[in-house]
TINU-631177 format. One record per residue: x, y, z of N, C-alpha, C in turn; residue number from 1; residue in three letters. Coordinates in Angstrom, 2 decimals. Example, Ala and Ser with C-alpha at 12.3 -4.5 7.8 and 13.67 -1.06 7.14 Angstrom:
2
SEDO  13.19  -5.69  7.80  12.30  -4.50  7.80  13.20  -3.30  7.80  1  Ala
SEDO  12.85  -2.25  7.08  13.67  -1.06  7.14  12.90  0.03  7.87  2  Ser
***
This chain:
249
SEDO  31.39  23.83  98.16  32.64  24.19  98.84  33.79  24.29  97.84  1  Unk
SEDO  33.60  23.34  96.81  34.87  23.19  95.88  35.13  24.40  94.86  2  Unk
SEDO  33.75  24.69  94.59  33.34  26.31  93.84  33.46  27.38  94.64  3  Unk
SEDO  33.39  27.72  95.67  33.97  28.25  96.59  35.70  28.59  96.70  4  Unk
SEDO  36.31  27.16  96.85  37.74  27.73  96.85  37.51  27.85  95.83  5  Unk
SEDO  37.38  27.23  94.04  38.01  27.80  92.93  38.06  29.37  92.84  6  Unk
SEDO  36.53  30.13  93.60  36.84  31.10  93.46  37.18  32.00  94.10  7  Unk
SEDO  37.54  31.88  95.26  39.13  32.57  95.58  40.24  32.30  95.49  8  Unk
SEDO  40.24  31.30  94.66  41.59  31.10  94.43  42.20  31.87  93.20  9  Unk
SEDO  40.87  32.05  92.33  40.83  32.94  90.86  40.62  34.71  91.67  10  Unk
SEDO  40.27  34.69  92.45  39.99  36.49  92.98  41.65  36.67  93.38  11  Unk
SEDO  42.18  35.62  94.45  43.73  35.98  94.83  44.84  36.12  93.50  12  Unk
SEDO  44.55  35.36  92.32  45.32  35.09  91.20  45.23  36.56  90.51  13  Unk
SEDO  43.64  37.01  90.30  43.25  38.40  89.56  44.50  39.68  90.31  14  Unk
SEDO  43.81  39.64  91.48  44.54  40.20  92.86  46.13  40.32  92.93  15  Unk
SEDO  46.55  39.33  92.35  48.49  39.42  92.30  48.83  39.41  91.05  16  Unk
SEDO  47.61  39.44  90.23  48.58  39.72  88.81  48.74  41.49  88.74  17  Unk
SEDO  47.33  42.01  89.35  47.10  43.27  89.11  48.03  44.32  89.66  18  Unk
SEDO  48.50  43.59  91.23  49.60  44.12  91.70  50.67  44.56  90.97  19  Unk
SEDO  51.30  42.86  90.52  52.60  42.64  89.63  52.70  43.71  88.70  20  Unk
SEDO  51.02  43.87  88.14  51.06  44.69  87.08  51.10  46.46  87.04  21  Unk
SEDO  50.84  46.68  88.31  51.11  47.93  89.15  52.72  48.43  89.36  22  Unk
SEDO  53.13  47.22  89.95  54.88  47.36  90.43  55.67  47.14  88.85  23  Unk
SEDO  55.02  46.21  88.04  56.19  46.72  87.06  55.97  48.13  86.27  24  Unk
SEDO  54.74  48.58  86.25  55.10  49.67  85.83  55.69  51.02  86.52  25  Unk
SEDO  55.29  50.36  87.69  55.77  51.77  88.49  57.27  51.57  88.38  26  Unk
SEDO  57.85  51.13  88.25  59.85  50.67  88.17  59.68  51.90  87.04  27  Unk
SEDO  59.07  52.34  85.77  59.24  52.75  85.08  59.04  54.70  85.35  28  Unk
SEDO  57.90  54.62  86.52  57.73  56.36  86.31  58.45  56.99  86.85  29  Unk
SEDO  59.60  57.03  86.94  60.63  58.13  86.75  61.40  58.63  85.88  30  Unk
SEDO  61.37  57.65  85.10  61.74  57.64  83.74  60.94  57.94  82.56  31  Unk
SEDO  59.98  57.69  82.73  58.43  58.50  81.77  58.32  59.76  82.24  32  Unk
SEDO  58.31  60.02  83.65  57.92  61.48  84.25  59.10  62.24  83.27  33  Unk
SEDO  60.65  61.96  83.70  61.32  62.66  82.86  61.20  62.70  81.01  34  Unk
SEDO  60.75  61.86  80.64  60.99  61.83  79.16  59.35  62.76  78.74  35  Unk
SEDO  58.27  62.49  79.92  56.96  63.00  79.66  57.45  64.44  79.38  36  Unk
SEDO  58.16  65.34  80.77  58.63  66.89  80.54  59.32  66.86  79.44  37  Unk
SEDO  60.59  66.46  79.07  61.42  66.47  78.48  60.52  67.01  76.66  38  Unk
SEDO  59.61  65.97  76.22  58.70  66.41  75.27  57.96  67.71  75.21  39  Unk
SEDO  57.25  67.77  76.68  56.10  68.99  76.55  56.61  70.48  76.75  40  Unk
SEDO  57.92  70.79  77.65  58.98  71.46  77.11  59.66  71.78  76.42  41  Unk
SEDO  59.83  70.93  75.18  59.97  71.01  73.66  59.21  72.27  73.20  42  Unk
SEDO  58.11  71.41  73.23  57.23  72.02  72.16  56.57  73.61  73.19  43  Unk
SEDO  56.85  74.53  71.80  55.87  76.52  72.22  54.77  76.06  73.26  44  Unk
SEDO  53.81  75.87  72.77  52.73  75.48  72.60  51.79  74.76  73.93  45  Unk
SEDO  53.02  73.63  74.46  52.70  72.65  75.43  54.18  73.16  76.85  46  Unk
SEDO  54.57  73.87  77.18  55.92  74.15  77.67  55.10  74.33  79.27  47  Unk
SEDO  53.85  74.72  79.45  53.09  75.15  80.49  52.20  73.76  80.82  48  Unk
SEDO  52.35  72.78  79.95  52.20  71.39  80.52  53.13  70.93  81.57  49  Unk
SEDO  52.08  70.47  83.10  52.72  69.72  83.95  52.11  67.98  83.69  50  Unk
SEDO  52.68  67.45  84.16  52.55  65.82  84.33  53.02  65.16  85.77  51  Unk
SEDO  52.16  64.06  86.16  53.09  63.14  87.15  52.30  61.88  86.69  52  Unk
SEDO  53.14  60.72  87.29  53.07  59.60  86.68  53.09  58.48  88.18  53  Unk
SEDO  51.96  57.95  88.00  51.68  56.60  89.25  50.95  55.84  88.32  54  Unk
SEDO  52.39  54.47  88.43  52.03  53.07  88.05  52.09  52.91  86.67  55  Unk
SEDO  52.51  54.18  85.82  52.07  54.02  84.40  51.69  54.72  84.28  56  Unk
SEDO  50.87  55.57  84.65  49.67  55.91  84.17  49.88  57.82  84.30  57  Unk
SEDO  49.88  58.53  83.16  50.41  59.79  83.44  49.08  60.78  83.16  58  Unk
SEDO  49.37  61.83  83.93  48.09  62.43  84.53  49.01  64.08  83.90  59  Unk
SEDO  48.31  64.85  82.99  48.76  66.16  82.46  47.82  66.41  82.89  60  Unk
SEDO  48.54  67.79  83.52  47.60  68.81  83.68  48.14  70.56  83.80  61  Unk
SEDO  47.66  71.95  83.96  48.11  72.86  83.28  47.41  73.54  82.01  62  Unk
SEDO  47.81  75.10  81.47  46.24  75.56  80.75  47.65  75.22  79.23  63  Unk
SEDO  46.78  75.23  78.36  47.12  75.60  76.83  46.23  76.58  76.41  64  Unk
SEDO  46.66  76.63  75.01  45.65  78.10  74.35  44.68  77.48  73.53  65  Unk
SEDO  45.04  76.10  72.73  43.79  75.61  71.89  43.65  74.00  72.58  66  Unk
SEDO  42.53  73.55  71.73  42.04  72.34  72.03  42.70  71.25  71.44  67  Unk
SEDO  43.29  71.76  70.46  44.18  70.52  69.91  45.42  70.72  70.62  68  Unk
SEDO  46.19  71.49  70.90  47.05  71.42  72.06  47.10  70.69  73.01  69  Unk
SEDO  46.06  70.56  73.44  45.56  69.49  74.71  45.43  68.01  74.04  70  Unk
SEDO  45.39  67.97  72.64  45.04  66.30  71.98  46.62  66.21  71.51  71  Unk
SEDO  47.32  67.16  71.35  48.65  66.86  71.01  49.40  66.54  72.09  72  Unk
SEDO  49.31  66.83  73.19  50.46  66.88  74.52  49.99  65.25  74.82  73  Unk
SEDO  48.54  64.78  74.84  48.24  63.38  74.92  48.87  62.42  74.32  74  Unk
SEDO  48.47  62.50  72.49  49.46  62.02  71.75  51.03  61.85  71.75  75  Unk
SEDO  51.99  62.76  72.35  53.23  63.38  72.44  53.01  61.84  73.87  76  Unk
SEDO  52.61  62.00  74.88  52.87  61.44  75.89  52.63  59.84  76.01  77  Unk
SEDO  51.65  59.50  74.80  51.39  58.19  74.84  52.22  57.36  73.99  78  Unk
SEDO  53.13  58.28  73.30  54.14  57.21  72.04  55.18  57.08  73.51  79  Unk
SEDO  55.53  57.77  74.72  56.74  57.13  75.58  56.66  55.86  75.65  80  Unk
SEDO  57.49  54.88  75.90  57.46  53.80  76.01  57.09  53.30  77.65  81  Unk
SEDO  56.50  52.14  78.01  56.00  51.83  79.19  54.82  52.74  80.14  82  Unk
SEDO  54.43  53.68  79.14  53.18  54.04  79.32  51.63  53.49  79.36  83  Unk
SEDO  51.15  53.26  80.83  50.22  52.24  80.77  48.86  52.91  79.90  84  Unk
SEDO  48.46  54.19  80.05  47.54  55.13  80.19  47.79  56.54  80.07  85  Unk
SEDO  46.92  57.79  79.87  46.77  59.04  79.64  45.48  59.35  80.73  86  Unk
SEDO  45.77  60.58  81.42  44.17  61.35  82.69  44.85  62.44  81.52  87  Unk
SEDO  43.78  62.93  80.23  43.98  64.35  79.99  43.16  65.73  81.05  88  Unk
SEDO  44.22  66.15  82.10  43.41  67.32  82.34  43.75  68.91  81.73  89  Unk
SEDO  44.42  68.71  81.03  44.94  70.08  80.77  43.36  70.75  80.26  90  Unk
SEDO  44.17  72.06  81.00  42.69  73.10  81.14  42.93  74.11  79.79  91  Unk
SEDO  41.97  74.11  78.68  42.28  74.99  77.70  41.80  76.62  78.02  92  Unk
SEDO  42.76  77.37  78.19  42.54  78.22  78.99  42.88  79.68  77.72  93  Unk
SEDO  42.99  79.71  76.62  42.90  80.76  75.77  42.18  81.28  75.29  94  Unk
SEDO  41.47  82.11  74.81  40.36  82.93  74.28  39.20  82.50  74.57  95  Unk
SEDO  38.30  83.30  74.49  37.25  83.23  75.35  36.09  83.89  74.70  96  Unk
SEDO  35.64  83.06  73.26  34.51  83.61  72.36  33.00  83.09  72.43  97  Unk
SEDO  32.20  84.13  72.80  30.96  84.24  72.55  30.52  82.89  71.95  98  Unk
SEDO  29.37  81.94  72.39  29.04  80.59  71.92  28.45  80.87  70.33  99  Unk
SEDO  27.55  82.01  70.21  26.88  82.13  69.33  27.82  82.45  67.83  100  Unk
SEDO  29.07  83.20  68.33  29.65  83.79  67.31  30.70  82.63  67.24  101  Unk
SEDO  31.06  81.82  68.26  31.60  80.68  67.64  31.27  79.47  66.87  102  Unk
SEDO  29.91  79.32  67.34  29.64  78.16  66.15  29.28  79.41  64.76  103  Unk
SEDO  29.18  80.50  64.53  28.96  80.59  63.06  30.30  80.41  62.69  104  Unk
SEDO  31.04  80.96  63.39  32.53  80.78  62.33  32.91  79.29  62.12  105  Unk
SEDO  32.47  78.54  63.12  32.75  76.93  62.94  31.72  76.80  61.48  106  Unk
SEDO  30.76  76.79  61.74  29.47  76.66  60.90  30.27  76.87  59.45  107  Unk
SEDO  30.66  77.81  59.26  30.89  79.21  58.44  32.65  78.25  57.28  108  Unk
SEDO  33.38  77.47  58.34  34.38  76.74  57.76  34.19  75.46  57.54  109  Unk
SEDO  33.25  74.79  58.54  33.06  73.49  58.12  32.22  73.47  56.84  110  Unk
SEDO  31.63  74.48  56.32  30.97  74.80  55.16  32.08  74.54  53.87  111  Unk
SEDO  32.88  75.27  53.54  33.49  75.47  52.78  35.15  74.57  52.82  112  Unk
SEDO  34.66  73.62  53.53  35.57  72.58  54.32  35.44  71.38  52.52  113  Unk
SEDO  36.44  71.22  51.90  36.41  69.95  51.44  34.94  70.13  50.14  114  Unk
SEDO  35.24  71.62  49.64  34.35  71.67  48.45  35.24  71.22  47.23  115  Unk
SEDO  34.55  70.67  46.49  35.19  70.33  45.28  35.35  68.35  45.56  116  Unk
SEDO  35.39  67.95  46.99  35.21  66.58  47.30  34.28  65.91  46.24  117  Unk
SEDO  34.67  64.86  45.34  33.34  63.82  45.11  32.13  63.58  46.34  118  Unk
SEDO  32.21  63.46  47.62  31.90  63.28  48.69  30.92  64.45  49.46  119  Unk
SEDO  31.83  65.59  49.26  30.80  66.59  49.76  29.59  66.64  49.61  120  Unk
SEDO  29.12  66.31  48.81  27.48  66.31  48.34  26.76  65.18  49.47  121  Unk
SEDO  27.20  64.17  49.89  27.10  63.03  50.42  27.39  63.01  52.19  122  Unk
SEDO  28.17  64.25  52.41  28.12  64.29  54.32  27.07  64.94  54.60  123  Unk
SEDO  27.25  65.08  55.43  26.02  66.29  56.53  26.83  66.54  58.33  124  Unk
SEDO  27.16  67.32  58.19  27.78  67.97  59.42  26.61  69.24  60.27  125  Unk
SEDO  26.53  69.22  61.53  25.79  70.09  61.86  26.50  70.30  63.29  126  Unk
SEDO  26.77  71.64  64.32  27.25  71.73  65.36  26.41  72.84  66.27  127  Unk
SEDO  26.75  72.24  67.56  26.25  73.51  68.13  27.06  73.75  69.52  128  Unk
SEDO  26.79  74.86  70.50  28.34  75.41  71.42  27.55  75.75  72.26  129  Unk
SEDO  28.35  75.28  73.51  27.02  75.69  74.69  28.63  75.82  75.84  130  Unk
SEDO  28.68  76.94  76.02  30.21  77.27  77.25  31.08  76.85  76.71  131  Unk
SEDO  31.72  76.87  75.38  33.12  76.47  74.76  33.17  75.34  74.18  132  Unk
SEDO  32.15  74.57  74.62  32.10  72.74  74.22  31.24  72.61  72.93  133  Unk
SEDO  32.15  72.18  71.80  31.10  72.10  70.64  30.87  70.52  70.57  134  Unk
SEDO  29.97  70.29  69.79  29.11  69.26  69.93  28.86  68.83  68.29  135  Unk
SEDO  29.51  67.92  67.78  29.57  67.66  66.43  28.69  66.81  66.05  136  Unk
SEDO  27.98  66.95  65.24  27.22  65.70  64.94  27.01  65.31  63.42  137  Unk
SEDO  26.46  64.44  62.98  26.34  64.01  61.61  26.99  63.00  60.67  138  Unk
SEDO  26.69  62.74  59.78  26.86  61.76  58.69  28.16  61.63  57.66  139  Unk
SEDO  28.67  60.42  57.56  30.09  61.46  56.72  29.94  59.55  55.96  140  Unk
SEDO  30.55  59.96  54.55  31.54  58.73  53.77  32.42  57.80  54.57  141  Unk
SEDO  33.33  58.80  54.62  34.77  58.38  55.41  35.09  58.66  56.26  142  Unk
SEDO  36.07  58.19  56.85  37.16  58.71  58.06  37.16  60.36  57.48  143  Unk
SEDO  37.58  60.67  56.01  38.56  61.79  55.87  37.97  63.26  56.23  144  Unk
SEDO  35.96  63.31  55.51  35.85  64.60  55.82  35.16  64.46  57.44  145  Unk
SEDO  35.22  63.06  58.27  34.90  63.48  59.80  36.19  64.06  60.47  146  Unk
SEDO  37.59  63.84  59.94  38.43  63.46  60.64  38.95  65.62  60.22  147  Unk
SEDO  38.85  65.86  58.87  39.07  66.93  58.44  38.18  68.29  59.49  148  Unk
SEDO  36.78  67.47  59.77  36.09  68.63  60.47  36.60  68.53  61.69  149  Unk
SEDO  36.76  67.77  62.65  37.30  67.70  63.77  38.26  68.36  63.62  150  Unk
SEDO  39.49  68.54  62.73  40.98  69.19  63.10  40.67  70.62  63.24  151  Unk
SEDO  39.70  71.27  62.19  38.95  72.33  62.27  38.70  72.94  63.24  152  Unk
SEDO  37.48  71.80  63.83  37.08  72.62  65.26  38.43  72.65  66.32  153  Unk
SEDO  39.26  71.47  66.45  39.74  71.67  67.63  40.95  72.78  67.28  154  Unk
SEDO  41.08  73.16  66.07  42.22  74.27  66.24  41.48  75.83  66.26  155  Unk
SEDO  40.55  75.82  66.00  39.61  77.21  66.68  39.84  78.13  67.39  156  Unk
SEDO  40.52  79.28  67.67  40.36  79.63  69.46  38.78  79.62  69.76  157  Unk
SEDO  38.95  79.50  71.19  37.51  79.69  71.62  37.12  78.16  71.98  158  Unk
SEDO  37.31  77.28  71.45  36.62  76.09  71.68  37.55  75.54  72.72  159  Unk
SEDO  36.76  74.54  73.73  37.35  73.99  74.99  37.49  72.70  75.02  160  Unk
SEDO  36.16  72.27  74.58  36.03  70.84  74.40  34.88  70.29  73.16  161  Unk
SEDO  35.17  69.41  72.88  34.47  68.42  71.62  33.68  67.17  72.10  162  Unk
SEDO  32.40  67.40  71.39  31.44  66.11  71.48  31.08  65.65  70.45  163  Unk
SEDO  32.28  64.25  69.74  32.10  63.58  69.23  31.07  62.78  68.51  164  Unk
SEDO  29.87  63.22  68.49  28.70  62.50  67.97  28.46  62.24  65.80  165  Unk
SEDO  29.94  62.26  65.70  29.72  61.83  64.24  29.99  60.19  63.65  166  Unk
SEDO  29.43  60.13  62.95  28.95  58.85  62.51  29.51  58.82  61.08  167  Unk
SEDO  30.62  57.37  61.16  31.27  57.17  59.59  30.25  55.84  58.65  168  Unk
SEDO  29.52  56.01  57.86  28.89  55.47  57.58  29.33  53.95  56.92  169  Unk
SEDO  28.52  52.70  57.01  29.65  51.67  56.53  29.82  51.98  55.09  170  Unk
SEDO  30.86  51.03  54.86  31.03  50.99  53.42  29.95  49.82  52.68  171  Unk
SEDO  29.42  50.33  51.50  28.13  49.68  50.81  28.53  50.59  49.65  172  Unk
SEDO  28.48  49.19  48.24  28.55  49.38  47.01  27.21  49.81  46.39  173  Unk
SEDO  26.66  49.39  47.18  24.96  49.34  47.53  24.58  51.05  48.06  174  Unk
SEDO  24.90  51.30  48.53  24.28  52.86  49.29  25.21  53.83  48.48  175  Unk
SEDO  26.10  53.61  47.58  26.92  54.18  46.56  26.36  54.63  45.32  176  Unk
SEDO  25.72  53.59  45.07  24.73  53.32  43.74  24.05  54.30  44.17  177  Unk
SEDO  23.16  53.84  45.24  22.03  54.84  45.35  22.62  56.18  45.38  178  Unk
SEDO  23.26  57.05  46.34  23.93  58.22  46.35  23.73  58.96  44.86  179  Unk
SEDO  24.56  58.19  44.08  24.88  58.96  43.06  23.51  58.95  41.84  180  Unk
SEDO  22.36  57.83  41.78  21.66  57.94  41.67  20.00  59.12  42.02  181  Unk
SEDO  20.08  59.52  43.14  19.69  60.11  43.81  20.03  61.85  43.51  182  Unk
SEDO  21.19  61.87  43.56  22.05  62.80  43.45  21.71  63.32  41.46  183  Unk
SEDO  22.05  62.59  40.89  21.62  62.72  39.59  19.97  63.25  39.30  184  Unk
SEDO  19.07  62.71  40.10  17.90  63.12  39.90  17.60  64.55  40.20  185  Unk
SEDO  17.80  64.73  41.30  17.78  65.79  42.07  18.60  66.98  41.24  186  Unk
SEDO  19.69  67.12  41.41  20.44  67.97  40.09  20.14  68.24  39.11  187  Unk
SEDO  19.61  66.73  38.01  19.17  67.45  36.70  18.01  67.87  36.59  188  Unk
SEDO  17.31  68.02  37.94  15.75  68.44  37.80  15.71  69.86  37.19  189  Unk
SEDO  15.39  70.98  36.72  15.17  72.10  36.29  14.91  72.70  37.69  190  Unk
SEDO  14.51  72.30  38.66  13.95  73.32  39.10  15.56  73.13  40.39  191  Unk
SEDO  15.69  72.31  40.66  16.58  71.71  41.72  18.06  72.18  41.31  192  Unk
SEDO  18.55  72.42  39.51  19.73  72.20  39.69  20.53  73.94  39.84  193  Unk
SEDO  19.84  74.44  40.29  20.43  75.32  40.87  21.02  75.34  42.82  194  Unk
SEDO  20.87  74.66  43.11  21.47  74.21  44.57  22.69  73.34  44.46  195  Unk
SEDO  23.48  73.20  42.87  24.54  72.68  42.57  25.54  73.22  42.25  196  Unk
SEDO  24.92  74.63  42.04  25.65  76.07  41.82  26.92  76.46  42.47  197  Unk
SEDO  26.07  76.61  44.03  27.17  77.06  45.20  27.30  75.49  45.47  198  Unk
SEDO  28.63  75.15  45.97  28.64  74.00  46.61  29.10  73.76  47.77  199  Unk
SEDO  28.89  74.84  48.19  29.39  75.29  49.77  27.81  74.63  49.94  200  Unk
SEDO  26.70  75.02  49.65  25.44  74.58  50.42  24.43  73.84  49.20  201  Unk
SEDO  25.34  72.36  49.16  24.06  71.62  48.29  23.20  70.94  48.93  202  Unk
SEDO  22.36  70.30  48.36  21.41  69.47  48.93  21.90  68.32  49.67  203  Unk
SEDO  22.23  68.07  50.58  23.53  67.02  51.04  22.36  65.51  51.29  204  Unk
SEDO  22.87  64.60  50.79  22.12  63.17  50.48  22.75  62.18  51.20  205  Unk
SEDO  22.18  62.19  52.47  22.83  60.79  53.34  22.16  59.01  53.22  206  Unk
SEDO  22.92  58.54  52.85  22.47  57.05  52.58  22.99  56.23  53.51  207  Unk
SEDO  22.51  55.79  54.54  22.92  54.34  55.15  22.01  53.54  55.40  208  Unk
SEDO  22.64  52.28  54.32  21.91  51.22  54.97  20.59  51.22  53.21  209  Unk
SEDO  20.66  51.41  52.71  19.08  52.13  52.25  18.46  53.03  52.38  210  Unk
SEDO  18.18  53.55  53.47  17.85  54.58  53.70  18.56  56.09  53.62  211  Unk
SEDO  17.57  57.14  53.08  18.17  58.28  52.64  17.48  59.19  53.51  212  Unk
SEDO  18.42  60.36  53.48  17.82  61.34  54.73  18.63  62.74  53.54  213  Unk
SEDO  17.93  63.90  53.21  18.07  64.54  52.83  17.93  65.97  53.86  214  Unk
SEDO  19.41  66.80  53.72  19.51  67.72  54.43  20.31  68.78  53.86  215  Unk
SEDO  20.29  70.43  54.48  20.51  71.42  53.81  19.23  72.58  53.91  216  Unk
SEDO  19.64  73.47  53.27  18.71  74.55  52.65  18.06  74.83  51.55  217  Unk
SEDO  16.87  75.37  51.79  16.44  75.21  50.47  15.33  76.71  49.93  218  Unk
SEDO  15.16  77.16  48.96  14.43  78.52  49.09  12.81  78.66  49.27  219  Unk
SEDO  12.63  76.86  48.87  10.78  77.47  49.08  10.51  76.27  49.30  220  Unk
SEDO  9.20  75.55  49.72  8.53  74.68  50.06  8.42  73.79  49.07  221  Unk
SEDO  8.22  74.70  47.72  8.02  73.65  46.11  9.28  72.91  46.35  222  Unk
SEDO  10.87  74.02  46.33  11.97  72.89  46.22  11.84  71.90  46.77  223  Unk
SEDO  11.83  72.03  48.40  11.54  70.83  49.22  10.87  69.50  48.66  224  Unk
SEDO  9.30  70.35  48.32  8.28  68.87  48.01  9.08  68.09  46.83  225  Unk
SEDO  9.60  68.87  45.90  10.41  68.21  44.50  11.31  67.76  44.90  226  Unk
SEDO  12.30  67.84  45.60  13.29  67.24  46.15  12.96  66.07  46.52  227  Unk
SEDO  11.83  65.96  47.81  11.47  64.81  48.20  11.01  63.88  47.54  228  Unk
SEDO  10.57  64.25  46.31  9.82  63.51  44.90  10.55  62.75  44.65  229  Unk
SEDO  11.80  63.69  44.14  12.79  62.89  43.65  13.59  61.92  43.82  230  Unk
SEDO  13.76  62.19  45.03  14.56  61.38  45.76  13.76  60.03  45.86  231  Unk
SEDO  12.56  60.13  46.17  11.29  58.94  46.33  11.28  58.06  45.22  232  Unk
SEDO  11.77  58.53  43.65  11.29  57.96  42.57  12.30  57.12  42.42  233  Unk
SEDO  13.64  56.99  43.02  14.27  55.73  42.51  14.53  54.90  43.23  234  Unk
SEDO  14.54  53.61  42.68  14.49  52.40  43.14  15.35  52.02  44.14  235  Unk
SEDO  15.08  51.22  44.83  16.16  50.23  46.20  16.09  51.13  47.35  236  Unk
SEDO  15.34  52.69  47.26  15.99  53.38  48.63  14.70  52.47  49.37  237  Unk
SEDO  15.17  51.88  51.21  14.30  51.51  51.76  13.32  52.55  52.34  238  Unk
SEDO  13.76  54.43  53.19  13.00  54.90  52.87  13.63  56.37  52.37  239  Unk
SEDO  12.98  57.51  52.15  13.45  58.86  52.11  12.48  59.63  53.45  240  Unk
SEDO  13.61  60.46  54.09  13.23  61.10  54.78  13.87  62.74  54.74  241  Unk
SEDO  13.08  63.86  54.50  13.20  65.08  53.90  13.35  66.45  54.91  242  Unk
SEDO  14.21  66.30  55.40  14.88  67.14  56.54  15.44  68.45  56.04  243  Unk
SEDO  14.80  68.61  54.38  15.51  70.32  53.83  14.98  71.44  54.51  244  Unk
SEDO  15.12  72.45  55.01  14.86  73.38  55.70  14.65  74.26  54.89  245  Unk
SEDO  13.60  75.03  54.96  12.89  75.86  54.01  13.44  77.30  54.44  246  Unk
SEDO  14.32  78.31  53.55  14.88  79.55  53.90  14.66  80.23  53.58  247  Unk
SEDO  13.72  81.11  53.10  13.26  82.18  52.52  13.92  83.74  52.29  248  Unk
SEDO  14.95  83.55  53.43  15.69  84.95  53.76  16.29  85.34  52.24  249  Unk
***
């Protein structure tokens, strides 16, 4: 019985804070609603952004022309002050490109995205577009070249929405070593160091953890098997796994 009241006495407590916490923000949305327009009317871009606001919590909606438009009017709305929350609905409603011909041009920049990086050799980005929604996936160093490909895609025309599936790998002094180890083999091989040439499309060498996963293009089956050799022959990797795609074209 005694566990009983405690716990309604803790459900009524949950129950009136949540309220409290309802009514004080709502004191505030008339004053967010105005400062919410006041911003998205500012800006070219976002001026066809509507908003309303219950409890805090502000709900955009209305078309833009790109996808980062729609991540900017969010951003723009969440620095107001006494903003509990963001509902992004704004509908990206500008150009309207072919899936196939949009991921090559995505394909086509995230390529040549961040050549000359120490790093480049070391991501692996791969995407694909199915009704406007691209779908990102892959391996990166840092924040900088996941964060670089994303700005990419979402300023695109054509693209609607983004699926986040990239992965920042931890930091390891340890999977560093190896990288550049790895990377050295592979390169000074005779037969290999011509895929160091272009560096729009090298042999890209993902390490986490120990483990290495090798990805990219490659012209014949020999590169491949040598690649995988190589990569196999030095020490500490836990395993190699050889994902080069053989291109003959």
């Amino acid at each position: 019985m005694k566990k009983q009241l405690v716990a309604v006495t803790m459900a009524l407590l949950v129950l009136l804070s949540m309220t409290a916490f309802a009514a004080n923000n709502g004191r505030y949305d008339q004053e967010i609603q105005q400062a919410v327009s006041q911003k998205m009317h500012r800006s070219k871009q976002l001026k066809n952004v509507d908003s309303s606001v219950e409890d805090g919590v502000v709900t955009l909606t209305g078309p833009v022309n790109l996808y980062q438009d729609k991540l900017d009017a969010a951003k723009k709305a969440k620095k107001i002050a006494n903003v509990a929350g963001i509902r992004n609905d704004i509908e990206v409603a500008g150009a309207n490109v072919p899936d196939n011909q949009l991921e090559q041009k995505l394909a086509k920049k995230l390529a040549f995205d961040r050549v000359g990086y120490f790093d480049n050799t070391f991501n692996y980005l791969a995407l694909t577009v199915e009704n406007g929604v691209v779908t990102l996936r892959g391996d990166t160093m840092y924040d900088a070249p996941k964060d670089s490909a994303m700005a990419i895609v979402a300023s695109t025309p054509g693209v609607k929405d983004v699926v986040d599936n990239v992965k920042v790998l931890p930091t390891s002094f340890f999977d560093n070593s190896l990288r550049v180890k790895i990377a050295r083999a592979i390169y000074r091989d005779p037969v290999l160091g011509k895929y160091g040439i272009d560096p729009v499309h090298p042999i890209r060498i993902v390490v986490d953890n120990g483990h290495v996963t090798l990805y990219g293009s490659v012209q014949s089956t020999m590169d491949k098997d040598i690649a995988g050799v190589r990569a196999g022959a030095i020490s500490g990797a836990f395993s190699v796994e050889n994902k080069l795609v053989v291109n003959r074209s």
